[in-house]
C-alpha positions as a Markdown table, in Angstrom:
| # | Residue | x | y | z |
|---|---|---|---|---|
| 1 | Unk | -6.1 | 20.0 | -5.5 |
| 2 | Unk | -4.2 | 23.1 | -5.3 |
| 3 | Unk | -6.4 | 25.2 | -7.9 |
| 4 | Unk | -9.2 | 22.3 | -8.5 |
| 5 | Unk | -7.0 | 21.2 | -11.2 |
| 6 | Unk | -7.5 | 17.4 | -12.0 |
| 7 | Unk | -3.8 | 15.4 | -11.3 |
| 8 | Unk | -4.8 | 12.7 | -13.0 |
| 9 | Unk | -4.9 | 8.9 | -11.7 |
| 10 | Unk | -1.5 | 7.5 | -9.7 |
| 11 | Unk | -1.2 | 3.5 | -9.9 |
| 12 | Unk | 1.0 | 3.1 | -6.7 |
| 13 | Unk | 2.6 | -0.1 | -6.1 |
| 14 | Unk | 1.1 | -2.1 | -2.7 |
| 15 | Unk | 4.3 | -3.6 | -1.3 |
| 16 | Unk | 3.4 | -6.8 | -1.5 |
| 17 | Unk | 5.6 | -8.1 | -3.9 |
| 18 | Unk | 8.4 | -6.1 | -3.2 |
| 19 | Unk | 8.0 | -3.8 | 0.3 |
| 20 | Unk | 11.2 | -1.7 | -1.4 |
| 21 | Unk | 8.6 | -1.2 | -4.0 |
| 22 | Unk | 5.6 | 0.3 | -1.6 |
| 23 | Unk | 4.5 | 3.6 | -2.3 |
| 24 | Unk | 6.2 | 4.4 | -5.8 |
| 25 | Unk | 4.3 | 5.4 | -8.8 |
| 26 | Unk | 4.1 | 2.5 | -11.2 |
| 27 | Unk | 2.1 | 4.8 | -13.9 |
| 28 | Unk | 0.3 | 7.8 | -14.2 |
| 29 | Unk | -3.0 | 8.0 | -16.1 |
| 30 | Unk | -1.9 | 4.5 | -17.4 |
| 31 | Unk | 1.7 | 5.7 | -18.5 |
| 32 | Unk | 5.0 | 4.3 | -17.4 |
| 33 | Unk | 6.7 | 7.4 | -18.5 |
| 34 | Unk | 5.8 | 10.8 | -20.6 |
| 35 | Unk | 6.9 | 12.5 | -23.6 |
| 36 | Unk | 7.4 | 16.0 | -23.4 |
| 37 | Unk | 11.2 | 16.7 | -22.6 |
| 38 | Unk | 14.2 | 16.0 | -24.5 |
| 39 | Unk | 15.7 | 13.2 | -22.2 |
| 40 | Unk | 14.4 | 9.9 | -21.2 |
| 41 | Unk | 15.3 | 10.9 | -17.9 |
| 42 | Unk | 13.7 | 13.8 | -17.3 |
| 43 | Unk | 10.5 | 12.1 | -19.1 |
| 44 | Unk | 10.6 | 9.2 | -16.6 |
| 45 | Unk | 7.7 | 8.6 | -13.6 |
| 46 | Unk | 9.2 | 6.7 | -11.4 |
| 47 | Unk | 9.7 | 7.6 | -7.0 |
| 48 | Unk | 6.6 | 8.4 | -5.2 |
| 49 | Unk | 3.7 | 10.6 | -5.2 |
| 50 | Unk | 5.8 | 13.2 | -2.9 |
| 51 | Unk | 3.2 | 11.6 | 0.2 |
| 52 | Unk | 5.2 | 8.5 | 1.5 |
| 53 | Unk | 8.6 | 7.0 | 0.7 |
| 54 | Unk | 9.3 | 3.4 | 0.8 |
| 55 | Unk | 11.2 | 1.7 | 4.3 |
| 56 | Unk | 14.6 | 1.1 | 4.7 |
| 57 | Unk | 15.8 | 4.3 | 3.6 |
| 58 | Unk | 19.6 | 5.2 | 3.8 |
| 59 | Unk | 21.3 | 9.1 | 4.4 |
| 60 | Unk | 22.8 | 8.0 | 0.8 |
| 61 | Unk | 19.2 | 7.3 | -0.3 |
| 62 | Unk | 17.3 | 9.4 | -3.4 |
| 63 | Unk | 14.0 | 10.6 | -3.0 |
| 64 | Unk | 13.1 | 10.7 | -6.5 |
| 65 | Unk | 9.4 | 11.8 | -6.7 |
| 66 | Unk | 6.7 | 12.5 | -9.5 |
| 67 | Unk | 4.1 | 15.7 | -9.3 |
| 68 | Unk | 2.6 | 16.4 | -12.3 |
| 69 | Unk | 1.7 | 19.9 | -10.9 |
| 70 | Unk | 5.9 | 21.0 | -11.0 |
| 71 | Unk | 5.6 | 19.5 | -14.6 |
| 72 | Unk | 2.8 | 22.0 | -16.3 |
């Protein structure tokens, strides 16, 4: 916690159905995405936690990630 602010709770996706699927962000606080910008894209959780990034990444790869700190 940077400032003992709460982040809320991360559902993170084991692996075991999918390893390409291990460590992203299914929901956050029990939502699959958020509604407070314009665009479906930008209100969209979907990467990782910022913590670990799934295997078998490329140099043409995407780190998408979701912090809900850079979102206040």
């Amino acid at each position: 916690d940077f400032n003992n602010s709460n982040t809320g709770l991360f559902t993170i996706h084991t692996g075991k159905d999918d390893i390409k699927k291990v460590h992203k962000v299914d929901s956050w606080n029990g939502l699959k995405e958020v509604s407070y910008w314009r665009t479906p894209q930008c209100n969209m959780i979907n990467g990782t936690a910022g913590q670990m990034w799934p295997p078998f990444l490329t140099k043409e790869s995407t780190l998408p990630f979701y912090s809900p700190d850079a979102c206040r």
